[in-house]
C-alpha positions in Angstrom: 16.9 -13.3 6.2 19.7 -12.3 3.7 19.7 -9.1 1.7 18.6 -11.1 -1.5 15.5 -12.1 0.3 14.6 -9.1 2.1 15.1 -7.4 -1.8 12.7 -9.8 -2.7 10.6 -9.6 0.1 10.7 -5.5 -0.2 9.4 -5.9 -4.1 6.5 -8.1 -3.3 5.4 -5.6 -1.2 5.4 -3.1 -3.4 3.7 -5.1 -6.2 0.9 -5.4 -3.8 0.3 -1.8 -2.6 0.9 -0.6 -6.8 -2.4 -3.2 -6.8 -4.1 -1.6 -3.7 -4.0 1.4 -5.1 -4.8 1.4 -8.3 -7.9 -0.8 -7.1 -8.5 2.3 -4.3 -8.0 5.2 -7.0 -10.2 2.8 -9.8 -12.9 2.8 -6.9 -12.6 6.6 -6.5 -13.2 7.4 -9.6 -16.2 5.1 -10.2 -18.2 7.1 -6.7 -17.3 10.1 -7.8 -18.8 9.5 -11.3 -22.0 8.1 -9.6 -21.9 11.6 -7.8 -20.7 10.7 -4.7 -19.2 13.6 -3.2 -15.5 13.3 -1.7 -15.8 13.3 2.2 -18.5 10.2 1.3 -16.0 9.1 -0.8 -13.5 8.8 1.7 -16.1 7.2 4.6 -17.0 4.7 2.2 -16.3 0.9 3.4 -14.4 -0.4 0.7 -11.9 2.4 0.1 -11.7 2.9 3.6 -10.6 -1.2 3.9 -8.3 0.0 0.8 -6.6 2.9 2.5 -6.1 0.7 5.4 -4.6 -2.5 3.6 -2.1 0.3 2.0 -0.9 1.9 5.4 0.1 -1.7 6.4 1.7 -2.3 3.5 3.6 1.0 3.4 4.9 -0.1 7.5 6.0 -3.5 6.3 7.7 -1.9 3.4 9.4 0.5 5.6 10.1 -2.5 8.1 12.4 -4.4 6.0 13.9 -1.5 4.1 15.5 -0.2 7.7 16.7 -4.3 8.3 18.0 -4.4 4.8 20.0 -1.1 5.5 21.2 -1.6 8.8 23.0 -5.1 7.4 24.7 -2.6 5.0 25.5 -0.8 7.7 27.8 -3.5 9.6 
């Protein structure tokens, strides 16, 4: 992959986890105003799937960032 790519690669990345987690925070806020409290909050399945969708997206992200650095590097 060339830098340009991996730039491009890097951004899609984080267009998708900006999505995640305004999707995650959205759902948040809709259990806790049906008086959910936050430890069933955070065991509920959907944020849970979320929170999970985000980690992977945050080691992918991290993934190509260190490849797109070490080409700078040489």
């Amino acid at each position: 992959m060339r830098g340009d790519d991996l730039r491009d690669e890097i951004a899609r990345y984080r267009e998708l986890w900006r999505q995640v987690r305004a999707r995650r925070l959205a759902l948040k806020a809709d259990l806790t105003a049906r008086g959910l409290d936050i430890a069933a909050v955070r065991t509920h399945r959907d944020y849970r799937r979320m929170k999970k969708e985000q980690r992977r997206l945050t080691v992918l992200i991290r993934q190509r960032e260190r490849t797109l650095q070490r080409r700078g590097a040489e």
